[in-house]
mmCIF file as gemmi writes it, N, C-alpha and C atoms, coordinates in Angstrom:
data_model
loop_
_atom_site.group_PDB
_atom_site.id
_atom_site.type_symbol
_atom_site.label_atom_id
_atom_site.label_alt_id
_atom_site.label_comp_id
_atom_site.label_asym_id
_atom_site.label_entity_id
_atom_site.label_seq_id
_atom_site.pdbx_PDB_ins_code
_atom_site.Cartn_x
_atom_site.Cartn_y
_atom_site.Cartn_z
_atom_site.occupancy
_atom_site.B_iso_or_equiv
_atom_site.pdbx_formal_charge
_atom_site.auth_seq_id
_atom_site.auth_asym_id
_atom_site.pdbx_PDB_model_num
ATOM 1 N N . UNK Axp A 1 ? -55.899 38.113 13.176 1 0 ? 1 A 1
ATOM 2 C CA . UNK Axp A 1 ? -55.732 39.542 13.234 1 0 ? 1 A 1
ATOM 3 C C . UNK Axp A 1 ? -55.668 39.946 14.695 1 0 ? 1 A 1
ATOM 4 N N . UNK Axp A 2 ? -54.305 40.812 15.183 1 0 ? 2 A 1
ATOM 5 C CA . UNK Axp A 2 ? -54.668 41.259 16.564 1 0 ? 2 A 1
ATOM 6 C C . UNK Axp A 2 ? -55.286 42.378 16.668 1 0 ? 2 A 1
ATOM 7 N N . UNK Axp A 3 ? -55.912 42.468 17.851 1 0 ? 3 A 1
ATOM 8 C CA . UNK Axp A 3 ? -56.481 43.995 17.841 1 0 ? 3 A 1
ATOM 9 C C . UNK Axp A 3 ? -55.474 44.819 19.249 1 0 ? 3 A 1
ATOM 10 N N . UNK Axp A 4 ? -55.189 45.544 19.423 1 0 ? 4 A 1
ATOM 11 C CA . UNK Axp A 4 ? -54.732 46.655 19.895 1 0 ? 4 A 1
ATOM 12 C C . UNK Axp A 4 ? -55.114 46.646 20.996 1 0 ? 4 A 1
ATOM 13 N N . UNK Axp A 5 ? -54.222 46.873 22.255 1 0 ? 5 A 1
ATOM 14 C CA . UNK Axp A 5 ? -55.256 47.156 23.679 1 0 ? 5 A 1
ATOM 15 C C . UNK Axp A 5 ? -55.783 48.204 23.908 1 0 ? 5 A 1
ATOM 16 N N . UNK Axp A 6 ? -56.883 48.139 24.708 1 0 ? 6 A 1
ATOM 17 C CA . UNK Axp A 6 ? -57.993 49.539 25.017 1 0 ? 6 A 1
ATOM 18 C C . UNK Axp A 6 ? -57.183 50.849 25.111 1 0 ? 6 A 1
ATOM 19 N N . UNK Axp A 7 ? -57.593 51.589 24.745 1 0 ? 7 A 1
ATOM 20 C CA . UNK Axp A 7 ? -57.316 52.991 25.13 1 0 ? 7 A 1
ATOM 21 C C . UNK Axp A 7 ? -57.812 53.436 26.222 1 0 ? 7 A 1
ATOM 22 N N . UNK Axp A 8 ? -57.309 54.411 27.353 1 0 ? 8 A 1
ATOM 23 C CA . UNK Axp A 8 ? -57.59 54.69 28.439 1 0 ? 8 A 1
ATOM 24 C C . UNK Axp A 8 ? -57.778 55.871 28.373 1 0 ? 8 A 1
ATOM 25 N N . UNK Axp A 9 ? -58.876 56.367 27.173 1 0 ? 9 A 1
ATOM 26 C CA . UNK Axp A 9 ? -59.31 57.699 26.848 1 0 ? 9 A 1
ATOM 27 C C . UNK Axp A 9 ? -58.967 58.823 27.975 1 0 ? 9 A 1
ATOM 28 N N . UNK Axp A 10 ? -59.088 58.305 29.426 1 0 ? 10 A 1
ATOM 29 C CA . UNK Axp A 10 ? -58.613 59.667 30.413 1 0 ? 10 A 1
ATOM 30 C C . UNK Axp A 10 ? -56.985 59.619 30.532 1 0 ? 10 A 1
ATOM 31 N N . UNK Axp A 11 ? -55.995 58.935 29.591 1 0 ? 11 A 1
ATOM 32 C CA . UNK Axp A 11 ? -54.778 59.484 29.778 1 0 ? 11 A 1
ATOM 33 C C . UNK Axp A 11 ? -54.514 60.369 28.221 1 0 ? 11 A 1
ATOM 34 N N . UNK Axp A 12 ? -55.807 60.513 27.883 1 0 ? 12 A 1
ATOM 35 C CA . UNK Axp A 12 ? -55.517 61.534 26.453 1 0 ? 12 A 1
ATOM 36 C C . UNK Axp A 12 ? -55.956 62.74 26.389 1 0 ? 12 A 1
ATOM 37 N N . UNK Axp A 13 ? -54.777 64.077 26.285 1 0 ? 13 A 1
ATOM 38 C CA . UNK Axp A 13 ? -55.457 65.031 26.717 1 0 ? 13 A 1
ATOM 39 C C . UNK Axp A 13 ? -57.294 65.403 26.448 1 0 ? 13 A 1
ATOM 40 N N . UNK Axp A 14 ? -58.223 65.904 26.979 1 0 ? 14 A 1
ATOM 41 C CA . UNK Axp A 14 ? -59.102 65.968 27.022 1 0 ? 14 A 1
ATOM 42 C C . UNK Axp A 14 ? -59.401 66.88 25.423 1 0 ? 14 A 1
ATOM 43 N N . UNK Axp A 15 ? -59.085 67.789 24.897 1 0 ? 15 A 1
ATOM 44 C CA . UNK Axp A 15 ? -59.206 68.339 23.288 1 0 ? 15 A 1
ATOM 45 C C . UNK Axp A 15 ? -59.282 67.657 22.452 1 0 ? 15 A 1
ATOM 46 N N . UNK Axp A 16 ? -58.554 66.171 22.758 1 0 ? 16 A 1
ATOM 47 C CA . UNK Axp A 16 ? -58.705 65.219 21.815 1 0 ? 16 A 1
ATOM 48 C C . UNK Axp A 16 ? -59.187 64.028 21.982 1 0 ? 16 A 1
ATOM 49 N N . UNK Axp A 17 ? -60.091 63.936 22.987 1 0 ? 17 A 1
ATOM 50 C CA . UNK Axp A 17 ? -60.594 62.287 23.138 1 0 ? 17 A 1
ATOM 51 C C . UNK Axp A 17 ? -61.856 62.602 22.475 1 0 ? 17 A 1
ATOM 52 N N . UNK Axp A 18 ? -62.399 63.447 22.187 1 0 ? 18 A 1
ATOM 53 C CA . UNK Axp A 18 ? -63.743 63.48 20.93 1 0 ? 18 A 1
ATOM 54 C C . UNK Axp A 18 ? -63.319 62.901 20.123 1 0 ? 18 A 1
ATOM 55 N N . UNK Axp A 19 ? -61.821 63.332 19.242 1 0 ? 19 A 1
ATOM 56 C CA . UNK Axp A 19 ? -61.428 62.589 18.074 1 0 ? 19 A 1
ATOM 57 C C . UNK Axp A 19 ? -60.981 61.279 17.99 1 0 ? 19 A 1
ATOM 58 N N . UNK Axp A 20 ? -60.568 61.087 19.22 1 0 ? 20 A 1
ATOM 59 C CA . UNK Axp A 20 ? -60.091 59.553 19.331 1 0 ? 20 A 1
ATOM 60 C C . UNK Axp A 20 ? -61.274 58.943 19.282 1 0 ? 20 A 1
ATOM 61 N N . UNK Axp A 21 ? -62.121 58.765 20.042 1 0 ? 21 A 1
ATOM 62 C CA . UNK Axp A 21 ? -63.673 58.21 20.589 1 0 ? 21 A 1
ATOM 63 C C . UNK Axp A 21 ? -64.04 58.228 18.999 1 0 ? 21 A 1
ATOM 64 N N . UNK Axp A 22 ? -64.226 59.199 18.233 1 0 ? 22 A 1
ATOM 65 C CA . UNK Axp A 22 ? -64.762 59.402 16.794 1 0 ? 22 A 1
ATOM 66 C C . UNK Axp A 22 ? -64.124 58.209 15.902 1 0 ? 22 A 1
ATOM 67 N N . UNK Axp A 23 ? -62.659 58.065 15.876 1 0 ? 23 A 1
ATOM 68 C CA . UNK Axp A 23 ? -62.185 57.171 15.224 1 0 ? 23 A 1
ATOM 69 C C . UNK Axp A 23 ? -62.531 55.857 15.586 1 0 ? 23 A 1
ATOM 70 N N . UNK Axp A 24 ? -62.322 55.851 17.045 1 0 ? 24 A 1
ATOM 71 C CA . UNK Axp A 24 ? -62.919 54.092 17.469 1 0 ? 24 A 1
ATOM 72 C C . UNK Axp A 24 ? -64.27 54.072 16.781 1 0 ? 24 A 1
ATOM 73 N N . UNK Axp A 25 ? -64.866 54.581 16.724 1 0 ? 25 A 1
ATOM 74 C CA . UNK Axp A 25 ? -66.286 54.114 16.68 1 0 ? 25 A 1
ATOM 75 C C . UNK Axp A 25 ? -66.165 54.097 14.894 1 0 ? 25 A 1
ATOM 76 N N . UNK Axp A 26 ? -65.298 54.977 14.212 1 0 ? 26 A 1
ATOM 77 C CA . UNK Axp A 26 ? -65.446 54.749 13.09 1 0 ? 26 A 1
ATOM 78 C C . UNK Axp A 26 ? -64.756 53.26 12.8 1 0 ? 26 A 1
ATOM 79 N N . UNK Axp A 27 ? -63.474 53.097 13.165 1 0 ? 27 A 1
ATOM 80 C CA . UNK Axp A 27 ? -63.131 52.031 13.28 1 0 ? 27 A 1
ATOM 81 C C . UNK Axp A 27 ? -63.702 50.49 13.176 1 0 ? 27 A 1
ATOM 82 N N . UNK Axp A 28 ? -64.445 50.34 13.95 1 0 ? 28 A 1
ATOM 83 C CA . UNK Axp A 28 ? -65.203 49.236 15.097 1 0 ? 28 A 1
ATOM 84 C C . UNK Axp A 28 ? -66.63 49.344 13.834 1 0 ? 28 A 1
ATOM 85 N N . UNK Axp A 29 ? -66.833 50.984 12.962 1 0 ? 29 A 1
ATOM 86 C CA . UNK Axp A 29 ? -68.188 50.345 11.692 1 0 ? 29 A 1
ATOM 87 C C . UNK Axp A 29 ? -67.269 49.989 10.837 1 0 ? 29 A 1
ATOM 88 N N . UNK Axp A 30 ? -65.953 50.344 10.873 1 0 ? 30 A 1
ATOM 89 C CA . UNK Axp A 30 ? -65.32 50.002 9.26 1 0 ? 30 A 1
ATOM 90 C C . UNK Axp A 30 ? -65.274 48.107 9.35 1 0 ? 30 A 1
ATOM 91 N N . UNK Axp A 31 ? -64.913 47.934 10.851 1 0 ? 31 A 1
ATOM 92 C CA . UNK Axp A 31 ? -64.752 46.282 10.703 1 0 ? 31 A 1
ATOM 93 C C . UNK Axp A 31 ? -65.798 45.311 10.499 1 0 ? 31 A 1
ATOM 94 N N . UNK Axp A 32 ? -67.188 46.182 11.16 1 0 ? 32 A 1
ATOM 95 C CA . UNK Axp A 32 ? -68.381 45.15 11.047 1 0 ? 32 A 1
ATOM 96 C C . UNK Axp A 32 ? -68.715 45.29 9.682 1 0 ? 32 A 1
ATOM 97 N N . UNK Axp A 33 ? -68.272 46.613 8.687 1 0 ? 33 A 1
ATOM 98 C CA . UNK Axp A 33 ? -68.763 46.855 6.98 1 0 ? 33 A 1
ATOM 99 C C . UNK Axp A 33 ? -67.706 45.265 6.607 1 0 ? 33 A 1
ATOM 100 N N . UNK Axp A 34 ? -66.502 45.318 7.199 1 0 ? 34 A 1
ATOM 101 C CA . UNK Axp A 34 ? -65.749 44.654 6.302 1 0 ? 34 A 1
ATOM 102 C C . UNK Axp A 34 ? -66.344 42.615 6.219 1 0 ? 34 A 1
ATOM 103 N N . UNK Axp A 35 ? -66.617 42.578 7.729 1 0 ? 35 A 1
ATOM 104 C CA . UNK Axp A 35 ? -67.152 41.455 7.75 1 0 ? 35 A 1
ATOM 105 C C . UNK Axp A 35 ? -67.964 41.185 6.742 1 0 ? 35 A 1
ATOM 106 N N . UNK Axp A 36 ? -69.31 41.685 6.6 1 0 ? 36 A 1
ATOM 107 C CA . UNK Axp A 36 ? -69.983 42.176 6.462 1 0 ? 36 A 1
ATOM 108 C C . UNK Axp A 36 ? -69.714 41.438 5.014 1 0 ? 36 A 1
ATOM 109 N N . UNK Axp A 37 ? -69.004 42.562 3.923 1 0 ? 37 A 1
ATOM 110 C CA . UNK Axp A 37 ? -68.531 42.162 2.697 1 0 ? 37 A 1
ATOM 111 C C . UNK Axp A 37 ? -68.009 40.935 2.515 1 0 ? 37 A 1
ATOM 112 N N . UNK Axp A 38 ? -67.053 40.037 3.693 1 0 ? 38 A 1
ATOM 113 C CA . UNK Axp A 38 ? -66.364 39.213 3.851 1 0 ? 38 A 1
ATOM 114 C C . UNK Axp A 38 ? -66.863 38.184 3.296 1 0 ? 38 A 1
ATOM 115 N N . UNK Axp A 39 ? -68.187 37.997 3.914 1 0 ? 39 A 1
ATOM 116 C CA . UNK Axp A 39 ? -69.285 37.368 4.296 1 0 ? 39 A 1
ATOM 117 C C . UNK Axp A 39 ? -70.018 37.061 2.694 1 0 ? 39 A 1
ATOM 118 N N . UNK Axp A 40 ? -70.481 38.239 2.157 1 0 ? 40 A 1
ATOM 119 C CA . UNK Axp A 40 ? -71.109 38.865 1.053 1 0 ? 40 A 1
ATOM 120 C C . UNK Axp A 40 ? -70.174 37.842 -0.194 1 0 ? 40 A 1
ATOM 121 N N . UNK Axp A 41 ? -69.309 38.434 -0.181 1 0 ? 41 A 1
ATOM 122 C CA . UNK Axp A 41 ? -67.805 37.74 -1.408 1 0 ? 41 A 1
ATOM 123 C C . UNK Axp A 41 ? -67.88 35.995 -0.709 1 0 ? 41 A 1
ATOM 124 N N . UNK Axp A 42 ? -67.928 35.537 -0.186 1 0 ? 42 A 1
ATOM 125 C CA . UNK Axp A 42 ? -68.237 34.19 0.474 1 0 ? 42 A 1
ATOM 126 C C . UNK Axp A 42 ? -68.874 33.404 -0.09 1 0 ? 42 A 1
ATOM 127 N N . UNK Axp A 43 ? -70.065 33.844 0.289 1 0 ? 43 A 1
ATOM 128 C CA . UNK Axp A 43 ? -71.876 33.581 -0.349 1 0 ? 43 A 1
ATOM 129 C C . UNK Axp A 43 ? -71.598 33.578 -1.8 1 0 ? 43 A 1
ATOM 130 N N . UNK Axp A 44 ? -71.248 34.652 -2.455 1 0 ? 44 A 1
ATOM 131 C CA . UNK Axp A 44 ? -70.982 34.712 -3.906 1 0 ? 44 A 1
ATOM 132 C C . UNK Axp A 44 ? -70.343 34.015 -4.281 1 0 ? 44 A 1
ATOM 133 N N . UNK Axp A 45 ? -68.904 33.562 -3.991 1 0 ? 45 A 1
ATOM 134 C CA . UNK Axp A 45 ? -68.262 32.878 -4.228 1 0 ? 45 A 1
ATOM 135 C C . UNK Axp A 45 ? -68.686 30.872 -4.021 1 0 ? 45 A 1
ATOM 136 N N . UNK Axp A 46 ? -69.25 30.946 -3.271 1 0 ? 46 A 1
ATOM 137 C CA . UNK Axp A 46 ? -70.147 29.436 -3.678 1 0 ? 46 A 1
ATOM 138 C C . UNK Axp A 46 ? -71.247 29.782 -4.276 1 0 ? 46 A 1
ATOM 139 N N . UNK Axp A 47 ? -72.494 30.864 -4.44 1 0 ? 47 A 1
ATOM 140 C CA . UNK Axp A 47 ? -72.891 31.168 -5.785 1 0 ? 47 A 1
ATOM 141 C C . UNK Axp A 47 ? -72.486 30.148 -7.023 1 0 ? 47 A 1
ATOM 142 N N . UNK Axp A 48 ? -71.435 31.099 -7.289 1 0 ? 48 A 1
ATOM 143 C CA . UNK Axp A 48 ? -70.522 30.856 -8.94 1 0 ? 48 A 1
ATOM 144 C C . UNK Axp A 48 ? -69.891 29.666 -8.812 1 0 ? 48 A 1
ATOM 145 N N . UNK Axp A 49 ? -68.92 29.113 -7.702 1 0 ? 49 A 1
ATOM 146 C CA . UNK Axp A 49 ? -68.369 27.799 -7.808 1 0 ? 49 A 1
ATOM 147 C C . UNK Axp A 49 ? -68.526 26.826 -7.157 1 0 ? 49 A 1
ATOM 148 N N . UNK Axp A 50 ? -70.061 27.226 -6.503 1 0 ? 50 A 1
ATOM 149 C CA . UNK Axp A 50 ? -70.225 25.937 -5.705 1 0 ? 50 A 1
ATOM 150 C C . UNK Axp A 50 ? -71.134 24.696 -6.197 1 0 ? 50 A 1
ATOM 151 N N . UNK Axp A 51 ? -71.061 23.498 -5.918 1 0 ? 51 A 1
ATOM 152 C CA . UNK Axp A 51 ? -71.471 22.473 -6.662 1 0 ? 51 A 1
ATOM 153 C C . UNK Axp A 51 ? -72.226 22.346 -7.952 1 0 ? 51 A 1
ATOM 154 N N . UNK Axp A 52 ? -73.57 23.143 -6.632 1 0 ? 52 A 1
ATOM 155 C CA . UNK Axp A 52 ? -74.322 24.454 -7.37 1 0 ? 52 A 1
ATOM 156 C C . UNK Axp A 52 ? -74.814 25.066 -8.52 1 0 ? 52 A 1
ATOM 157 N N . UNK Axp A 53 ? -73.635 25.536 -8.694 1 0 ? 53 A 1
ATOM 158 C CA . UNK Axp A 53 ? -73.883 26.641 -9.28 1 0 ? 53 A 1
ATOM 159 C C . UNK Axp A 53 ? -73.829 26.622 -11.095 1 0 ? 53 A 1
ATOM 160 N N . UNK Axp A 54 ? -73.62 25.313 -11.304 1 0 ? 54 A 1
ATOM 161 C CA . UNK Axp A 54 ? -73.752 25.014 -13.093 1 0 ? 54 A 1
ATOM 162 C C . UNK Axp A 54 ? -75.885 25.163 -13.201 1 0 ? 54 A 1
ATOM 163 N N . UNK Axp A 55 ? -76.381 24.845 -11.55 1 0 ? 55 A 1
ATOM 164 C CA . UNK Axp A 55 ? -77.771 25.072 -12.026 1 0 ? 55 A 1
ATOM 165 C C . UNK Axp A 55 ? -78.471 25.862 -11.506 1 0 ? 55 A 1
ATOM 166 N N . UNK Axp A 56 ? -77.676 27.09 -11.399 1 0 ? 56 A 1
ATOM 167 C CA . UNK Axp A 56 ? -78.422 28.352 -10.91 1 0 ? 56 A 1
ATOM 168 C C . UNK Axp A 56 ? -78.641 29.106 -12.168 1 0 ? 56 A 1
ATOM 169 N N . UNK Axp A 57 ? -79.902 29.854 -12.713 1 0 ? 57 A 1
ATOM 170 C CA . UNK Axp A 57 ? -80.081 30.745 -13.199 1 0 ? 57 A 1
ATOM 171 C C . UNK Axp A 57 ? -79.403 31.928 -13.278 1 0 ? 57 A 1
ATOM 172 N N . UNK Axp A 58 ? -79.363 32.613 -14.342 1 0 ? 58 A 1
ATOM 173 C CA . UNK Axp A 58 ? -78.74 33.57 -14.529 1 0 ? 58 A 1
ATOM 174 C C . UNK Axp A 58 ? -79.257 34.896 -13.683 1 0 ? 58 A 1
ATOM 175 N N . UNK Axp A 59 ? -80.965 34.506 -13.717 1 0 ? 59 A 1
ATOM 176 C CA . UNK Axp A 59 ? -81.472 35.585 -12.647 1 0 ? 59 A 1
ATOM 177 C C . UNK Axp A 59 ? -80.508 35.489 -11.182 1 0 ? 59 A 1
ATOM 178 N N . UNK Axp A 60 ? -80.44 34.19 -10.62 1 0 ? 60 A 1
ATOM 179 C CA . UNK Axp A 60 ? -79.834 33.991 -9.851 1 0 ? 60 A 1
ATOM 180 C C . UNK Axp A 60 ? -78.08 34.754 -9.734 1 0 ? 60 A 1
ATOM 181 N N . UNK Axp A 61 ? -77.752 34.324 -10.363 1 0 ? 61 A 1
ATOM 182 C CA . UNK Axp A 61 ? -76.163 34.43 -10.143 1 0 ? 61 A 1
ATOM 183 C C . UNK Axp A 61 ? -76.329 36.534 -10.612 1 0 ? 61 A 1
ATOM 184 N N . UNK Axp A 62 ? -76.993 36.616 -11.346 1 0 ? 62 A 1
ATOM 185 C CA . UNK Axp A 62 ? -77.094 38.404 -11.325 1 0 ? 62 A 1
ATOM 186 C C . UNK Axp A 62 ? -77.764 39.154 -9.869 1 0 ? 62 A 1
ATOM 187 N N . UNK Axp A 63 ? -78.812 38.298 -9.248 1 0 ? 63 A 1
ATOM 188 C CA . UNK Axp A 63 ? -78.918 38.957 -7.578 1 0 ? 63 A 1
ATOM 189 C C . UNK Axp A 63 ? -77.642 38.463 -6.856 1 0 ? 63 A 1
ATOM 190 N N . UNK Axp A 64 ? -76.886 37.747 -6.655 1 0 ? 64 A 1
ATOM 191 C CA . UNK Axp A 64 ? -75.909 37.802 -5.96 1 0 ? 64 A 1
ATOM 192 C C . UNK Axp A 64 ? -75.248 38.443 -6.196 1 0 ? 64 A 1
ATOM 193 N N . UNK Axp A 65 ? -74.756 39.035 -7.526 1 0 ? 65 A 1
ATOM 194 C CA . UNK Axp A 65 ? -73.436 40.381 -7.709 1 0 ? 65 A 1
ATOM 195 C C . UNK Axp A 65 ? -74.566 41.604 -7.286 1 0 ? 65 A 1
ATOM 196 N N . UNK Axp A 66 ? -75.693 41.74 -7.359 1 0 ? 66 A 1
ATOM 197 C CA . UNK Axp A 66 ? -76.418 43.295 -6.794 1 0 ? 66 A 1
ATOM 198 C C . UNK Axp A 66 ? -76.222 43.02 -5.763 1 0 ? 66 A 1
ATOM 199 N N . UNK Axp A 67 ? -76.346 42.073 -5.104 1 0 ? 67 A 1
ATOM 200 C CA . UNK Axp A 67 ? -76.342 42.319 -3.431 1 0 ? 67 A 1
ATOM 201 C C . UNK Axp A 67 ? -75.044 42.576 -2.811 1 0 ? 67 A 1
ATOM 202 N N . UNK Axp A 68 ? -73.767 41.834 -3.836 1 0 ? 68 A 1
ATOM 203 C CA . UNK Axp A 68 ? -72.53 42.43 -3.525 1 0 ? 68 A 1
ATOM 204 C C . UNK Axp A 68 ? -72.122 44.119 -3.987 1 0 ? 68 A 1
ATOM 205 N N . UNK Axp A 69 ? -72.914 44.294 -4.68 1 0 ? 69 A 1
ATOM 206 C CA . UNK Axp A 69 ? -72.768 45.802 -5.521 1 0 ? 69 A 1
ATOM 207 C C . UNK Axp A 69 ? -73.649 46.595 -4.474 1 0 ? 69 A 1
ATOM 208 N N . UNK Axp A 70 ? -74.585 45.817 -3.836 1 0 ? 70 A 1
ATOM 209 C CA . UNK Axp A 70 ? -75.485 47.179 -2.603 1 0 ? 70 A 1
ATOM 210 C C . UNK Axp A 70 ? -74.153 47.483 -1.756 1 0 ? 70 A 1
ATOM 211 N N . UNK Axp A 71 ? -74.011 46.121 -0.562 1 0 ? 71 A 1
ATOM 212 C CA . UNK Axp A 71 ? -73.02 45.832 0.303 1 0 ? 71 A 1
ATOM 213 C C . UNK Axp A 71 ? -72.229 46.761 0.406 1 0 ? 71 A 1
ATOM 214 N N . UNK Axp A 72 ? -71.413 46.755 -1.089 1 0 ? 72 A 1
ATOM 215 C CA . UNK Axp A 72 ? -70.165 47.751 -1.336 1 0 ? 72 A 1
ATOM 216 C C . UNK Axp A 72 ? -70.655 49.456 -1.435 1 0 ? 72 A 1
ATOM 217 N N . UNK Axp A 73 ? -71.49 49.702 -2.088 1 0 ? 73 A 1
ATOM 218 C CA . UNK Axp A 73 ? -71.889 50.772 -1.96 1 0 ? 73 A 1
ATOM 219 C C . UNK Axp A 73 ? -72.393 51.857 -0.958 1 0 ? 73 A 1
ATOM 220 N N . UNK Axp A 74 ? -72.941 50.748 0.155 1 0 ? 74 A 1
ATOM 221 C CA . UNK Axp A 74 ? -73.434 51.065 1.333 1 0 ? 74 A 1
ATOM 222 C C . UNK Axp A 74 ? -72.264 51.388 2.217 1 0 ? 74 A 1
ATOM 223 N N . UNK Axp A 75 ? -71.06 50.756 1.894 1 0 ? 75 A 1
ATOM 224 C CA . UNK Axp A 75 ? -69.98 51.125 2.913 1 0 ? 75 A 1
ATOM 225 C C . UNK Axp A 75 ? -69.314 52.079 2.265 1 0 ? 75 A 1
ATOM 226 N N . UNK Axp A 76 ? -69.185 52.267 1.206 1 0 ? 76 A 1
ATOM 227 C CA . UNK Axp A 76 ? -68.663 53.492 0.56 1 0 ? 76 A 1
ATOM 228 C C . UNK Axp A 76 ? -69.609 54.602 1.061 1 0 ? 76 A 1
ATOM 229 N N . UNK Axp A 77 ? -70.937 54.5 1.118 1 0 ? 77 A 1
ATOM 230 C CA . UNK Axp A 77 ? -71.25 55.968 1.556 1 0 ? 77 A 1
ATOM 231 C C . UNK Axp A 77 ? -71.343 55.951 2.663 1 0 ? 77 A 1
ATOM 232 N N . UNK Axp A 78 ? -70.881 55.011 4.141 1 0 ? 78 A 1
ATOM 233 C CA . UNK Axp A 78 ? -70.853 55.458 5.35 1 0 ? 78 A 1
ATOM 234 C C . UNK Axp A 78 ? -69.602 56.178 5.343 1 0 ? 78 A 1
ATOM 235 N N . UNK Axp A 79 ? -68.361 55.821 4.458 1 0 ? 79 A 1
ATOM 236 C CA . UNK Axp A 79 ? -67.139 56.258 4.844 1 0 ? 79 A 1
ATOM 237 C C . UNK Axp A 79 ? -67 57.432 4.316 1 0 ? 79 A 1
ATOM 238 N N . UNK Axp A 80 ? -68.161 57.857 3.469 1 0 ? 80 A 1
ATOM 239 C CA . UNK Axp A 80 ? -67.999 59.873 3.408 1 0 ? 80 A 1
ATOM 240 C C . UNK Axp A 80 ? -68.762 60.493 4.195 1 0 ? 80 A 1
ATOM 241 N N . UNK Axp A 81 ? -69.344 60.001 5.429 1 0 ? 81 A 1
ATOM 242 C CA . UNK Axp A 81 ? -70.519 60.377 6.171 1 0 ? 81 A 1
ATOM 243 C C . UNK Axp A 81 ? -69.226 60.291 7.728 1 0 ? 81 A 1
């Protein structure tokens, strides 16, 4: 994935570098949420198909989908905030 070169916030008129600055930073949480999940769906995913996982409990394999069901939820309500 490339990322974009820096912005040089002082060649943007000044009315709008609050909003720019606002988006980077929203930006820059949306990518660490996404890791984040990346990461989450990963873990789960050797959970359920990893060697594993014919002798994990059902308690087991049901905390790994809550913790993917927090994960997700938690980034859903930063992104109405």
């Amino acid at each position: 994935m490339s990322s974009a070169p820096p912005i040089d916030l002082s060649t943007i008129p000044e009315s709008q570098r609050a909003a720019v600055l606002a988006l980077l930073q929203e930006n820059g949480a949306l990518k660490d949420a996404t890791r984040r999940l990346e990461h989450l769906v990963a873990e789960l995913n050797h959970v359920v198909h990893g060697k594993r996982s014919e002798k994990l409990s059902e308690d087991d394999r049901q905390l790994a989908f809550e913790d993917l069901e927090t994960a997700v939820a938690e980034v859903e309500c930063n992104r109405r905030t």
